[in-house]
N, C-alpha and C positions, 0 to 999 in steps of 0.2 A: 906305184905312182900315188903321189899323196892327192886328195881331193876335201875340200872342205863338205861337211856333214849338210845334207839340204832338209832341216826340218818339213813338216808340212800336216795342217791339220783338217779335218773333215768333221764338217756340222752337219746338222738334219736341217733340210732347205726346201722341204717340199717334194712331191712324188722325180721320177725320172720318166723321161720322153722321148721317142727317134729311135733311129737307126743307126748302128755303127758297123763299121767292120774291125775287127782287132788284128792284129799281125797275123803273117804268115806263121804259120807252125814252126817251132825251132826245133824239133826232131826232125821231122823232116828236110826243114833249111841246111842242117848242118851235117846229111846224109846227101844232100843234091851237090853239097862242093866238092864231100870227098868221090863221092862215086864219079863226078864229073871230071875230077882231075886225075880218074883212076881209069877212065874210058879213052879209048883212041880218036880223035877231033872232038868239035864244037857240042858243047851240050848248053844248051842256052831255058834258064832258068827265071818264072816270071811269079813276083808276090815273093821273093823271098825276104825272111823277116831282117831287117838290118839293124840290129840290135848288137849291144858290143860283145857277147858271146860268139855271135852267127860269124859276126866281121872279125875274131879272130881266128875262127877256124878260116874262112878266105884268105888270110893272113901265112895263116901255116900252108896250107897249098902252094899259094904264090912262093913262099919260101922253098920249098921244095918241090920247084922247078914248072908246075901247074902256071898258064898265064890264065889270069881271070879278071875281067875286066866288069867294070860298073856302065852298065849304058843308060838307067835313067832310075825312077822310084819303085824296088824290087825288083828290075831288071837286070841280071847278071850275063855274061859270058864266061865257059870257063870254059879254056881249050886243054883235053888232057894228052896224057904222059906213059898211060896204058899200066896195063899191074904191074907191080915190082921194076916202075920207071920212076921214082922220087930219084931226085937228086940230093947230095948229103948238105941242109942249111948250113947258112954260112955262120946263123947266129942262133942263140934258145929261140924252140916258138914258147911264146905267151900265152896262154889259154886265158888270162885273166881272171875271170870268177868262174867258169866254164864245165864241169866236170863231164860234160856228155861231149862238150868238143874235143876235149882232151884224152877222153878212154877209147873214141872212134880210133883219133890218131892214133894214138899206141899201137892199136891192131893195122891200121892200114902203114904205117914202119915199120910192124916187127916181121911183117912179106918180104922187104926190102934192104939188100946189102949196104946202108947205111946206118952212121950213126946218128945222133939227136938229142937235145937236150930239151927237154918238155919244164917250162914251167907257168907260174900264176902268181896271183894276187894271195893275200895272206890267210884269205878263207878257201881259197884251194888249195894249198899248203899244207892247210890240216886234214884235208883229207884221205882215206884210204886207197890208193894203187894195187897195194900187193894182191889183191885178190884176181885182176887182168893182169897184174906180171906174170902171176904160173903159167896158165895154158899159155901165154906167146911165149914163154921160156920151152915150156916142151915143144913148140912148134919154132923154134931155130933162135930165139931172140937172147938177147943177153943182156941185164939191167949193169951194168958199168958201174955206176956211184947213185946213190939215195941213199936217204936216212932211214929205215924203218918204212919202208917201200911209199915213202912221201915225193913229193916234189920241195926241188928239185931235182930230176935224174934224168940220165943220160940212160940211152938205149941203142944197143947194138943190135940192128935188126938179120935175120936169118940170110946167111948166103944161100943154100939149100933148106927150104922150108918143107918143111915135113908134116902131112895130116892127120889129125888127131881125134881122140873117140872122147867129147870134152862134154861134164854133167855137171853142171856150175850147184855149189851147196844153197844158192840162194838165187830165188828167180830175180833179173836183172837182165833190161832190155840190152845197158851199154857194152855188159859183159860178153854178151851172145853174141852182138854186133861188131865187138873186139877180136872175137876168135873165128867168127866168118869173113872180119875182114883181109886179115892174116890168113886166114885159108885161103884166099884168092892167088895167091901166089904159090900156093903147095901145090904139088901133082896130086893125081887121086882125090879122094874123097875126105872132106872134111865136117864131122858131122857133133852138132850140139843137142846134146837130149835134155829138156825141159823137165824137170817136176811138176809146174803148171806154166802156160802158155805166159809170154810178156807181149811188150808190143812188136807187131811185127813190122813196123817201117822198113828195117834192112831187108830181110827177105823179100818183100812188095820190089822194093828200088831195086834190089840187084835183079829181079826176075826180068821187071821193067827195060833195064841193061843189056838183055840178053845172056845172063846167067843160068848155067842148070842148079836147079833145086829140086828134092824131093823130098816131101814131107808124108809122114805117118805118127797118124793120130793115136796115142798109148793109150794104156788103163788110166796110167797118171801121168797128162803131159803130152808130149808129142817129140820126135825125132827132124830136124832137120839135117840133109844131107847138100853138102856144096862140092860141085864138081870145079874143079882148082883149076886154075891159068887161064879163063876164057880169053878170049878177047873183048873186053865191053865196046858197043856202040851206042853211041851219044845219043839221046833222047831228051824232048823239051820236057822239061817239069814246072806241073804249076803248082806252086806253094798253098793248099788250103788255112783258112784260118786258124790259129791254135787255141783247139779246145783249155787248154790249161789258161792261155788269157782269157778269153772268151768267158772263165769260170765268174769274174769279178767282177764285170757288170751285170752277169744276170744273176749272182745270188745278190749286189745290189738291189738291184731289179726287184726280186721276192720279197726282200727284208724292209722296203723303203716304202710305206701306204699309199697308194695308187698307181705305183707306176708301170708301166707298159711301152717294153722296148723290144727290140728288134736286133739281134746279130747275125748279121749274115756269113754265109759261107765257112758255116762254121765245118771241119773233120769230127765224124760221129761213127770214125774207127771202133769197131766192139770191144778191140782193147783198151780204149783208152776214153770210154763211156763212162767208165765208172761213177764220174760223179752224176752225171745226168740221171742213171736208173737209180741210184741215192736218192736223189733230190724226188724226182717223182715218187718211191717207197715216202717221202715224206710229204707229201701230197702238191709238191710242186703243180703252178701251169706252167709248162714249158712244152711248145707246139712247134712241129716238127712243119718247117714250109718250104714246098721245091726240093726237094730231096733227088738230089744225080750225085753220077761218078763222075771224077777227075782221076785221073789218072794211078787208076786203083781204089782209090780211096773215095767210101762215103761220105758225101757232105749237102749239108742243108741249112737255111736259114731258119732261127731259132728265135719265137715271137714268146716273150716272159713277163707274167702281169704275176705282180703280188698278192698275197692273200696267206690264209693263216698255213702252217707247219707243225709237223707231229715230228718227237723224237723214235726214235729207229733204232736198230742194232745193225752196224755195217760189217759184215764178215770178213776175217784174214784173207778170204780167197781173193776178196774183190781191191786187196791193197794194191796188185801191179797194176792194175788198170787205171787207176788215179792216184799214184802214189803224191804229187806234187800238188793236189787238188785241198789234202786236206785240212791245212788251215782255213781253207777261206769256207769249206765247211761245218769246220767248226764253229766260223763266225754264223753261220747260218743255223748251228743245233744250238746258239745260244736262244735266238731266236723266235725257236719252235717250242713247242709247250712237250714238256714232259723229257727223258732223258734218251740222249744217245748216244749209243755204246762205240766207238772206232777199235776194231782188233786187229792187232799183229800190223803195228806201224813202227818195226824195230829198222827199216830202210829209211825214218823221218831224221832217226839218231846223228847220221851220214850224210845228211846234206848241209847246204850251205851254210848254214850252224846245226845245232840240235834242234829240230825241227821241230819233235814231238815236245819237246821240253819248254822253245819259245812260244808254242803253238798257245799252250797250258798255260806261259806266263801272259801274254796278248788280254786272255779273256778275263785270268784273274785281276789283272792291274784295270779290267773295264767293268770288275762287278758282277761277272759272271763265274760260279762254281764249278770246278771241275777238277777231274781228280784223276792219276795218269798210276793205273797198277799194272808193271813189267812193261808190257809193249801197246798196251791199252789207251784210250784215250776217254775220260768217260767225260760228257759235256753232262750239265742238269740246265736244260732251259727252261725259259720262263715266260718265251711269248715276247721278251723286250730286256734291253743291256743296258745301264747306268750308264757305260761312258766313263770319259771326265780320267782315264787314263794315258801317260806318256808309257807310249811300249816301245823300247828297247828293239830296235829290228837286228843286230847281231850280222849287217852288213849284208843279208836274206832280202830279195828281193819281196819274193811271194809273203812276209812275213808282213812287210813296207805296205804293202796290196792290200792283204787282208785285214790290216789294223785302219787305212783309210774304208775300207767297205765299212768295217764295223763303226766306225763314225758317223756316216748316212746318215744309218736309222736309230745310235742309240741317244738316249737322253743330252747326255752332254759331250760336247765334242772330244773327239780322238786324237793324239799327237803321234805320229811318226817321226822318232828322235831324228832318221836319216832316210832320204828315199832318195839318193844318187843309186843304187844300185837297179833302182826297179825298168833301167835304161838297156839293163843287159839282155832281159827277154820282152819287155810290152815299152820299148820308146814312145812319147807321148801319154801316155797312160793319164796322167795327170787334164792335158787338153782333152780328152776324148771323154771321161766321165762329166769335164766343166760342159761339153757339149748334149749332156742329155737332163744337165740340170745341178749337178754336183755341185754343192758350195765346198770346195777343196783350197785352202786357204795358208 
């Protein structure tokens, strides 16, 4: 689908102020549709984010036989179909720019005696599949036609699925979540062994379901175990706010001189903390307020007043936990006085562009040094950013985000060549910063 480029620039306008809330989480969003169309009746879902990612995985469900209906603002119905109840679409589903909607479905079709054709927009396109083709191939699935295990490609999912003893070479929340989805439909025991822990939204939701899981914690890593064919029942899920939006107005927040805001309801999942205990090793205020559970998951409102910043060394470990967080990171070690180090961001390569690479062009076209050895990211901050660059967002949402944050506070204003994409995970985005004070222009 062709769309015209929607430029947009961000000047420095004075501190930011207020309260917001940012979308629902889209890990989790797009974990409520398919488990719900995977469950036996009503699962009724509320704050789910509606973003064009989220709305095409609803899309693919609905096409494959799931009725899911829209009852008001985050308010979903989705009646499901039970495991290995999809119906064969009648046409390609679209993931659009999607890759986390896209790699769930693979694994919740390749349980299922139908075919499918999966495809996307031209930045999903380039990206990698073959690495979730193998395990659902050994687990009954058959890839029909792809290029070089891209999209577009058709998928013959398992008549008899069979479960497998699966240790993925690279930690990778979608991957895990691929091959426990597709073990839902195998007899016996379907079990993924971690080298270090990813996020664990799927395991929480299918537990949630009424799924057996057993989990054992290793020397390195941990063991999940799924017991195949339950019967899911329907359970209400409430969408918590997603940290990874949430990331962009409070490192606004920090970077921008005086300001003092508020996001509520944020998810402060320990896998997906990462940037927050970042941010604080960098001397971040960021105050934890009302802190409860929802439905599994940790969450709390998040009060963020600015004030000065130390560069850091952030370790390979802590890259699953915030793999999507660290651009706008970066915009923040530009920031902070002294340098900081980001290790083992070779998962940045693989996203929506090259992530690590746009990250590095962002800062240098705004006058900030930094320097990218192997998989490394090294920022040299300075306390304050020039500005006065057009960055190139490469059709990256997050890239779109973090080149307006860095606008805020640096000297001269920031251009984001395109920001129609940043609709896919934070709609509004643009309204909700002019709401705390943003001159976004």
């Amino acid at each position: 689908m062709h769309r015209d480029p929607a430029p947009l620039t961000a000047r420095r306008h004075g501190p930011l102020k207020g309260r917001v809330r940012v979308p629902g989480d889209k890990s989790i969003s797009h974990r409520a549709l398919i488990l719900g169309a995977l469950a036996v009746g009503e699962t009724k879902i509320s704050g789910l984010l509606e973003g064009e990612d989220v709305l095409n995985t609803a899309n693919a469900v609905r096409a494959l036989g799931a009725r899911v209906e829209h009852r008001g603002e985050g308010e979903w119905r989705v009646h499901g179909v039970g495991v290995g109840g999809f119906a064969q679409p009648a046409a390609a589903l679209d993931f659009g720019n999607s890759g986390t909607g896209c790699r769930l479905m693979l694994g919740a079709v390749a349980g299922c005696p139908i075919t499918a054709t999966f495809d996307g927009d031209a930045s999903l396109r380039r990206r990698p599949m073959r690495r979730v083709l193998e395990p659902l191939e050994r687990i009954g699935a058959h890839t029909l036609t792809s290029s070089d295990g891209r999209l577009p490609l058709t998928l013959a999912g398992a008549r008899d699925p069979i479960p497998i003893v699966f240790e993925p070479q690279v930690p990778s929340a979608q991957l895990k979540s691929a091959v426990l989805l597709a073990g839902l439909a195998a007899p016996g025991e379907t079990v993924v062994i971690e080298s270090e822990a990813t996020r664990d939204h799927t395991e929480k939701m299918l537990a949630h379901f009424g799924a057996e899981l057993r989990f054992e914690i290793l020397p390195a890593g941990r063991r999940i175990a799924l017991t195949g064919q339950p019967e899911l029942a329907p359970q209400p899920i409430v969408v918590p706010a997603d940290p990874s939006s949430a990331a962009f107005p409070l490192v606004a927040a920090l970077i921008t001189p005086g300001s003092d805001v508020v996001v509520e309801g944020v998810m402060l999942n320990p896998l997906r903390a990462g940037l927050f205990a970042t941010l604080a090793e960098m001397g971040a205020s960021i105050e934890r307020i009302e802190a409860r559970n929802e439905g599994g998951e940790e969450i709390a409102d998040l009060r963020v007043r600015a004030g000065p910043l130390r560069g850091v060394e952030v370790p390979a470990a802590r890259a699953p936990a915030m793999i999507d967080e660290y651009p706008v990171l970066a915009v923040a070690a530009a920031f902070a006085e002294g340098v900081t180090v980001m290790r083992g961001l070779k998962e940045l390569r693989v996203k929506e562009s090259d992530r690590l690479a746009a990250t590095a062009e962002l800062l240098r076209f705004n006058g900030v040094a930094v320097d990218v050895e192997g998989d490394d990211l090294i920022v040299h901050g300075k306390g304050r950013a020039a500005g006065g660059g057009l960055v190139a967002t490469h059709m990256d949402h997050r890239i779109a985000m973090s080149a307006l944050v860095m606008g805020l506070a640096s000297e001269k204003p920031v251009q984001a060549d395109d920001t129609a994409f940043i609709a896919t995970s934070f709609p509004g985005f643009a309204d909700l910063m002019r709401s705390l004070g943003a001159e976004l222009i």
